[in-house]
N, C-alpha and C positions, 0 to 999 in steps of 0.2 A: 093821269100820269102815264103817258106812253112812254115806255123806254125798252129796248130788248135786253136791260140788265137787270133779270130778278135774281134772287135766292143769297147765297153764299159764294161769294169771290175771293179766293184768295191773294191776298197781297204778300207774293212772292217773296224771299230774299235772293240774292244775288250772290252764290257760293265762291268762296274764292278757296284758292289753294296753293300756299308758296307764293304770296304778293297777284297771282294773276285766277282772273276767272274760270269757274272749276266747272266745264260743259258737260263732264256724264255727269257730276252729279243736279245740274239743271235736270238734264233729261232726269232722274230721278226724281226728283220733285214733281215735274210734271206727270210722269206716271201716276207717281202716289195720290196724286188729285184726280184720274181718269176715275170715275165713277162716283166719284164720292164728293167732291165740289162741282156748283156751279159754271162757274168761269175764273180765269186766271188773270191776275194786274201784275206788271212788270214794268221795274223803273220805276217804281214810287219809290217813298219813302222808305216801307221796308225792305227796297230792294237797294237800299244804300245809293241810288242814283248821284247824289251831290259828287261821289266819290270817283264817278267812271267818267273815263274820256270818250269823247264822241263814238272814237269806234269800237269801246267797250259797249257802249251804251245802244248802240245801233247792232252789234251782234249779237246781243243778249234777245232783243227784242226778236231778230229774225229768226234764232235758233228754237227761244219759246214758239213762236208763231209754226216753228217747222214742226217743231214734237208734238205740239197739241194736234197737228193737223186734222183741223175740225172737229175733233174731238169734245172740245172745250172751247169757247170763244173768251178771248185774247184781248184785255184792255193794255195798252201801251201807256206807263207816264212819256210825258214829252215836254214835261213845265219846267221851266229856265223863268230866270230872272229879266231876260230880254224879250223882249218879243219877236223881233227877227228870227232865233235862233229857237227858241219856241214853234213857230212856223214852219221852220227848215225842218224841225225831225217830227211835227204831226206830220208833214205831207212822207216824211220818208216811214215812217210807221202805216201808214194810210198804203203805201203803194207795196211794202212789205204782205201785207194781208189781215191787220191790226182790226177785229170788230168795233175797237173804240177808242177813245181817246182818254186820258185822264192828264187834266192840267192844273198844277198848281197855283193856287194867285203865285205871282213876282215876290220873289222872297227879297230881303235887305235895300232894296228902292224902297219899298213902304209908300207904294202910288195911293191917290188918292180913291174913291171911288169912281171920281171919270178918268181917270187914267186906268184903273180894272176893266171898266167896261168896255174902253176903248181897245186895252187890251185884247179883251176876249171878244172881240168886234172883228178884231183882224183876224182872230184863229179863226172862225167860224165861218168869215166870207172865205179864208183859203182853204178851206177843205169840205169833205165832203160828209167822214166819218163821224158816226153820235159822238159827242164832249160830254165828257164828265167834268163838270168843277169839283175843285179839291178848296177847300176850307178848313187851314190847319193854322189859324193862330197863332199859337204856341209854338210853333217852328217858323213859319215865314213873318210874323212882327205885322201882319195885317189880316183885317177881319171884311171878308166878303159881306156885305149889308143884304138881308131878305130884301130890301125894292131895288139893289142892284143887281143880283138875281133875278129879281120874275123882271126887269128890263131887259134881261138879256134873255130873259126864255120866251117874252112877247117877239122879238126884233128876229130872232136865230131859231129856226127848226131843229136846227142839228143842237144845239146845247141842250142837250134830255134829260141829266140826271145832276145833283152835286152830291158830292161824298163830305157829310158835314163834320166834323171833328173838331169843332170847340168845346164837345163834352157837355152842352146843355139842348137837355131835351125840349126848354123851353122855344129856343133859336128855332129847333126843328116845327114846331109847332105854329110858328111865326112863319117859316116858309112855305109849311102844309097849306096857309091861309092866305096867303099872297101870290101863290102860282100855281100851274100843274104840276111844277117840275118835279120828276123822282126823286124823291128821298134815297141815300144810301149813307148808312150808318159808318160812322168813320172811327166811332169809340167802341169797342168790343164789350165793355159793361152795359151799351144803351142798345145790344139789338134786338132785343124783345121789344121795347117800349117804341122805336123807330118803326119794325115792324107792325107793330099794335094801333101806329097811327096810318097806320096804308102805305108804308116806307117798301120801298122797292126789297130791300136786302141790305147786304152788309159789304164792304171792302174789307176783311179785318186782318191780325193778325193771330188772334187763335186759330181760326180754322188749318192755320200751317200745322198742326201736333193733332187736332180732331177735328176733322173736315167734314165726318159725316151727322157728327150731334152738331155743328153749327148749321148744315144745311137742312137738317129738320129741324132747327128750331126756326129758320125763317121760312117754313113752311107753318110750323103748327102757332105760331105766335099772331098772325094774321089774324083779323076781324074775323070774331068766329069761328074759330079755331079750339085747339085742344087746349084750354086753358092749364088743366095738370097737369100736363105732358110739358106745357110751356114753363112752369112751375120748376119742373124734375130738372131739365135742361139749364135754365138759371142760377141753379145751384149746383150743380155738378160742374160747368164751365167758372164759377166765381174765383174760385182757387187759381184756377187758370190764366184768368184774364187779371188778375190781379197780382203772379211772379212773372209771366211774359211779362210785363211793365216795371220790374221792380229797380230795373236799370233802362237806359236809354234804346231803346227798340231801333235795330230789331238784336243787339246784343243778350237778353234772353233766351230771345225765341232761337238764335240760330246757335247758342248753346242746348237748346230742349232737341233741336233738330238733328245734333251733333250724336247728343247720348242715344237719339232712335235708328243712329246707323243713317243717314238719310243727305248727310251733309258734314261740312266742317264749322267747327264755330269760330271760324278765323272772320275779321272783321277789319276792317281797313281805318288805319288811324286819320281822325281826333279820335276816334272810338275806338276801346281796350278792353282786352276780356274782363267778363263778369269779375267780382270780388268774388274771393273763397268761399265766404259765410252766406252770401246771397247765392252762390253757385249750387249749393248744399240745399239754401233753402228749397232753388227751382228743381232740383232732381229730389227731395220729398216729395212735392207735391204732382211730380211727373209718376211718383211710383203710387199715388196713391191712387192717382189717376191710370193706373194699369198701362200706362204709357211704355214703361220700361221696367 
C-alpha cells in the first residue's frame, strides 16, 4: 500500500462568522494542528463543502494551502456530483499546491458502478495529484464496491488511498484483500481496528479537539505495536467520538471547537445549532476530557 498519506489527518471545518467564512480563525485551526496532526483535509464533509460557492470553496483551499506552508501536507475535497465540475477544481487544487486530492462518489445521481469508475477514470487521466476515494453511503445514497475499487487502483497510479466510511470493518477487510489500495479510516470508532489491519491512518473528526492522542494512536495501533497503549487510547477517545456524532457533523465538533476558543460554532443552514440538552451533553464530556 503505497501512499504518502499515513497517520492522523484532520478533516477540517470551515469556520464561518456573520453568514461568511471566518479566515483568522482557519489560520487558527491550522496552527493548532502544526505539530500535533499529521496532515490537514479541507472541503470534505466536515468542512461543510455542499454549502460553499466556488469561490468560497477555492479560497478556502488556497488560504489552508498558504498557512500550512509545508508544514503539514494538505488534502483538497474537490467531489461534486458532476464530473466536469469535479475536474475543474481537482486541477485548480492541484495547481494551487494541494498534496492530494479527496473525492466523493457523485452524490444524489446514484450512478451505477460503471458510471463511478468511469467517473473516477476521468479524474485521474486529468490530473496528476494522489486521489483519495471517499466512501460515504450514508451521505451520498451510493456505495463504492471493493472490485470497483481495486479496478480503479489496477487502471490509475494516482488513485492511492480511499477513506472508507460505511462503518464496517468488514467492507475494509474485503478491500484489504482485493487491492493494495490504502486504507483510510473514514469512521472515528474504527481507527484502531483499520489501523490493526495495515490501514494507512485516519481522515477523522476527533482529531479536530485531540489531535495529538489520535496521531499516536495510529502510530501505536499498527501490527506490532503497543497493544495497551492502544487499549488506553480507545477508551479515552470513545466518549469522544461518540458526542462529536451525537448531532449531524460537523455540528458538534464545531460547537466543542467553539467552547476551546479556537472557532465559532456557527454553521450554515439545512444545519442548526446543537439542541441545549445535547449541547450540555458535549461540553460534559469535553470537561472530563480536560478539554475545557
Amino acid at each position: 500500500m503505497s501512499t504518502p498519506f499515513r497517520g492522523s489527518y484532520v478533516a477540517l471545518p470551515t469556520p464561518f462568522r456573520d453568514g461568511e467564512v471566518d479566515f483568522d480563525a482557519l489560520d487558527r485551526l491550522v496552527e493548532f494542528h502544526v505539530g500535533k496532526s499529521d496532515g490537514l483535509v479541507v472541503c470534505g464533509t466536515s468542512g461543510e463543502s455542499a454549502t460553499l460557492n466556488d469561490y468560497e470553496r477555492r479560497s478556502v483551499i488556497e488560504a489552508v494551502v498558504e498557512r500550512s506552508d509545508g508544514r503539514l501536507p494538505v488534502i483538497a475535497g474537490v467531489g461534486t456530483n458532476a464530473t466536469r465540475s469535479t475536474i475543474d477544481l481537482a486541477g485548480f487544487a492541484q495547481a494551487a499546491g494541494a498534496d492530494g486530492l479527496l473525492v466523493v462518489t457523485p452524490y444524489y445521481n446514484k450512478p451505477t458502478q460503471r458510471g463511478l469508475f468511469a467517473h473516477f477514470a476521468e479524474l485521474a487521466e486529468s490530473v496528476e495529484a494522489p486521489i483519495v476515494l471517499y466512501n460515504v453511503p450514508s451521505r451520498t445514497g451510493v456505495d463504492l464496491k471493493p472490485e470497483t475499487v481495486a479496478a480503479l487502483r489496477t487502471e490509475y497510479a494516482n488513485i492511492v488511498a480511499i477513506k472508507e466510511a460505511s462503518g464496517s470493518i468488514g467492507r475494509a477487510k474485503e478491500l484489504a484483500a482485493s487491492s493494495d489500495i490504502a486504507l483510510i479510516a473514514g469512521e472515528d470508532a474504527l481507527i484502531a481496528d483499520f489501523v490493526a489491519l495495515g490501514g494507512a491512518g485516519v481522515i477523522g473528526v476527533v482529531n479536530n479537539v485531540v489531535p495529538r492522542e489520535v496521531a499516536e494512536l495510529c502510530r501505536v495501533a499498527r501490527p506490532g505495536g503497543d497493544a495497551g497503549r492502544t487499549a488506553e487510547l480507545v477508551h479515552f477517545l470513545a466518549p469522544l467520538c461518540r458526542d462529536l456524532f451525537i448531532e449531524t457533523n460537523p455540528v458538534p465538533m464545531k460547537t466543542a471547537l467553539a467552547a476551546m476558543k479556537l472557532c465559532t460554532a456557527e454553521v450554515r443552514l439545512p444545519l442548526v445549532a446543537l439542541e441545549p440538552e445535547n449541547r450540555e451533553r458535549l461540553l460534559a464530556t469535553l470537561r472530563e476530557a480536560s478539554l475545557i
